[in-house]
C-alpha positions in Angstrom: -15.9 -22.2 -9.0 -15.0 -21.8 -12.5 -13.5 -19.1 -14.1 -17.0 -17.5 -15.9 -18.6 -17.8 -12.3 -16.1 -15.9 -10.6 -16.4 -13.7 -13.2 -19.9 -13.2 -13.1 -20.1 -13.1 -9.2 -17.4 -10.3 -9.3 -19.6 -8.5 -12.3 -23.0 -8.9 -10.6 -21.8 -7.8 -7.1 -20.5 -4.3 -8.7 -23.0 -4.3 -10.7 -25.6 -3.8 -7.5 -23.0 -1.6 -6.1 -22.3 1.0 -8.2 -19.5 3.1 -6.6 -16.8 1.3 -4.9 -15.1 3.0 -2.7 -10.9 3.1 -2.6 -10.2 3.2 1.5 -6.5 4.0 2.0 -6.6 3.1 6.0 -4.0 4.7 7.9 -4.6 4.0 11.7 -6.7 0.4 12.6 -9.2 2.4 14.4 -11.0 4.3 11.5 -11.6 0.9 9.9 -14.8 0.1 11.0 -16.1 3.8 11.9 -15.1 4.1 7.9 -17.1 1.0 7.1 -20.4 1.6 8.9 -20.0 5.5 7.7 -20.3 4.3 4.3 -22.7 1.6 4.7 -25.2 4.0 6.3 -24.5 6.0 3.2 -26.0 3.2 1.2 -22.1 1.8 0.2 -21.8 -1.5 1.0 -19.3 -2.7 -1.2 -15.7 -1.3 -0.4 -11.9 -2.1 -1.5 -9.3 -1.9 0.8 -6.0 -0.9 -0.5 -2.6 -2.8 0.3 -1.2 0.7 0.4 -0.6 1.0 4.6 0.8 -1.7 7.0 -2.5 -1.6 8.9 -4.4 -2.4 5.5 -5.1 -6.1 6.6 -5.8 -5.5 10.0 -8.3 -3.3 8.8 -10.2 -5.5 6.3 -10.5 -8.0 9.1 -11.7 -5.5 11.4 -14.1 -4.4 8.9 -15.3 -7.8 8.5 -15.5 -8.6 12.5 -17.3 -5.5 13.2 -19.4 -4.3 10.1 -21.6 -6.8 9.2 -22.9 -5.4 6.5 -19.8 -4.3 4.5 -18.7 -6.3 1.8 -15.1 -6.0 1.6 -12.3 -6.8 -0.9 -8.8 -6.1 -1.0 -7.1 -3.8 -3.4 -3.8 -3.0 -4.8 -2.7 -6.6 -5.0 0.7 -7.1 -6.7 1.8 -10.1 -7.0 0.5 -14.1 -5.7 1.4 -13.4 -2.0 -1.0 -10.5 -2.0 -3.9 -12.1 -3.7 -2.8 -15.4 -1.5 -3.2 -12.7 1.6 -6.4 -11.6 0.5 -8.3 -14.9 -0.2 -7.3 -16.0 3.5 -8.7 -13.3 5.1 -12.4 -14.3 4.0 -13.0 -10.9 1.3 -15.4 -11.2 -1.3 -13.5 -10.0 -4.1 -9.6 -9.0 -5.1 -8.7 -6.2 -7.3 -5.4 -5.3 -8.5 -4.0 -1.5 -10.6 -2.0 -3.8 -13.2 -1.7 -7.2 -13.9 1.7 -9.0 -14.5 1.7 -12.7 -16.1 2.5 -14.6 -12.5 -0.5 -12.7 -11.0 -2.9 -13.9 -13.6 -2.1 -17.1 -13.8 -2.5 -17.4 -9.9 -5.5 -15.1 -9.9 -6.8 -17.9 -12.8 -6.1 -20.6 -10.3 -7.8 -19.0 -6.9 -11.1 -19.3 -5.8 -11.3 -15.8 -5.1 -13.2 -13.5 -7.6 -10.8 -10.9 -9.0 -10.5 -8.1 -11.5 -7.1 -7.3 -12.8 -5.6 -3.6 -13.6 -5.3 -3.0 -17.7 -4.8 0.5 -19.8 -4.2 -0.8 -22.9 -5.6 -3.0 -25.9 -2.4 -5.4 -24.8 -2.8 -5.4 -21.5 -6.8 -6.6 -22.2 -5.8 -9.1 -24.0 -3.8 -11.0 -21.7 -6.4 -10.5 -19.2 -8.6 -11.6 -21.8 -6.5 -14.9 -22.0 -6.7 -15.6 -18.9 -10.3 -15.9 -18.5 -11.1 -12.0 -16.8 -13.7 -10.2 -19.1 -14.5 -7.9 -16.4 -11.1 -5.3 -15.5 -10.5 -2.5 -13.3 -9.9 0.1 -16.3 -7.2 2.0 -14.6 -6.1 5.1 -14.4 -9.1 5.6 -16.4 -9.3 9.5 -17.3 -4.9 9.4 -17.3 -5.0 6.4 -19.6 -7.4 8.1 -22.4 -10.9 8.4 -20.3 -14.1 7.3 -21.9 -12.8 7.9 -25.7 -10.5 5.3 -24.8 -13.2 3.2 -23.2 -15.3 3.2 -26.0 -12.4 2.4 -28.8 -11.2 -0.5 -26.5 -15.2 -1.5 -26.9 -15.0 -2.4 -30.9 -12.2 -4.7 -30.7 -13.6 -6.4 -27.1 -16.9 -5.9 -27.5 -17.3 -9.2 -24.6 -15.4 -7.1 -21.7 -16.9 -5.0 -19.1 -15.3 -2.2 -16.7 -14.5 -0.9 -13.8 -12.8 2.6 -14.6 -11.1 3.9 -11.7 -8.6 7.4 -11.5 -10.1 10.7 -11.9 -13.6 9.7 -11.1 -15.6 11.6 -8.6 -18.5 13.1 -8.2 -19.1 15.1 -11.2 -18.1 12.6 -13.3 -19.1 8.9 -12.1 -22.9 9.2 -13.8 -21.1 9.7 -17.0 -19.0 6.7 -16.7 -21.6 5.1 -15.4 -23.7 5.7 -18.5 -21.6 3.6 -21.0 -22.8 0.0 -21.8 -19.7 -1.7 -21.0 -19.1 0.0 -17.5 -20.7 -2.0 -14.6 -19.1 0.2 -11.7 -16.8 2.8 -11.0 -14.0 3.1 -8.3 -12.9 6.1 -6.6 -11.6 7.9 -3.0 -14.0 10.5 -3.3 -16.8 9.0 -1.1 -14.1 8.8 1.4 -11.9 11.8 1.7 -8.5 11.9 3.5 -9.2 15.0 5.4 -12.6 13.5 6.3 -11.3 10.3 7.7 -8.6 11.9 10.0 -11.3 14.0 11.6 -13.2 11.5 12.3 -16.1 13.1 10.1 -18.4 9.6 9.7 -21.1 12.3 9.1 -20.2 13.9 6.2 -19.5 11.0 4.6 -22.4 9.5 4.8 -24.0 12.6 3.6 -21.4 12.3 0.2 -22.8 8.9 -0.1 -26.2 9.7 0.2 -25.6 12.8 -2.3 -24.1 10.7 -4.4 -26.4 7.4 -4.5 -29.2 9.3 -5.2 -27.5 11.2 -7.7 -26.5 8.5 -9.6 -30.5 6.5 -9.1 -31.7 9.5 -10.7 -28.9 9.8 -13.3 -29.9 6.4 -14.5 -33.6 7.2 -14.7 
């Protein structure tokens, strides 16, 4: 797969979704309760974070158990992670930042991947290294859509993924500008939720939120 394929896999596939949803997974067994929660929802496409040693455990859980998740791995640092994530058999890798040795073996894998940028610099390299779509990250920290849009005149070929301080009242907006394809965020997800055991009410915020955003784009 070449580099513009991957690319356009990983831009069509967020595309469709949307809203992908950041799952920090702190104990093994809320990772596929968490999945089909979400997927019932209408959320299929999900990143699990590298964030907690259960974190892989849980994507292959995920992938076992929820058939109809599609599931990529977040928060990769450095070539071990990405080499981590590309053996478990995700569909994607996405990582906060993006450091020279990442890109070049992020270049080199099969696996699609967005890199972490915040900066006109930052999209450049990225830029060099063949990813024209980013994770746009922290996004409302790092400037929010005024920065977005200036980063639009000088890379008028790169498309986002904003991530950081999105939620609810804010994702149609995001979601609004030409150059954003999807938007990341916890909110679908909360911590408080997830340690009750409350699959319920999130699939309810999914649902809320999915049909906020269909009509949003009417």
């Amino acid at each position: 797969m070449t580099a513009t394929s991957k690319q356009e896999k990983l831009a069509t596939l967020f595309r469709q979704a949307r809203v992908i949803p950041v799952l920090t997974i702190e104990r093994l067994e809320d990772a596929a309760p968490l999945a089909r929660a979400l997927v019932a929802g209408g959320v299929h496409t999900m990143e699990v974070t590298l964030r907690t040693p259960v974190a892989i455990d849980a994507a292959k859980a995920i992938i076992a158990e929820v058939p109809d998740a599609i599931v990529g791995i977040g928060t990769i640092l450095n070539a071990d992670d990405l080499a981590r994530a590309h053996a478990l058999g995700v569909q994607f890798g996405i990582s906060p930042g993006a450091t020279p040795d990442l890109l070049k073996a992020a270049a080199a894998s099969a696996l699609p991947f967005a890199p972490g940028i915040a900066t006109a610099s930052e999209l450049m390299q990225a830029l060099a290294h063949g990813f024209d779509f980013v994770k746009f990250f922290p996004a409302e920290q790092s400037g929010g859509i005024k920065a977005l849009r200036a980063l639009a005149g000088p890379f008028p070929s790169a498309r986002f993924c904003p991530t950081g301080g999105i939620g609810e009242a804010n994702a149609a907006i995001w979601l609004a500008e030409p150059n954003v394809l999807a938007v990341g965020g916890s909110w679908l997800c909360p911590a408080d939720d997830v340690r009750s055991s409350n699959w319920a009410g999130i699939t309810a915020m999914c649902e809320r939120t999915m049909k906020s955003l269909k009509a949003a784009s009417r």
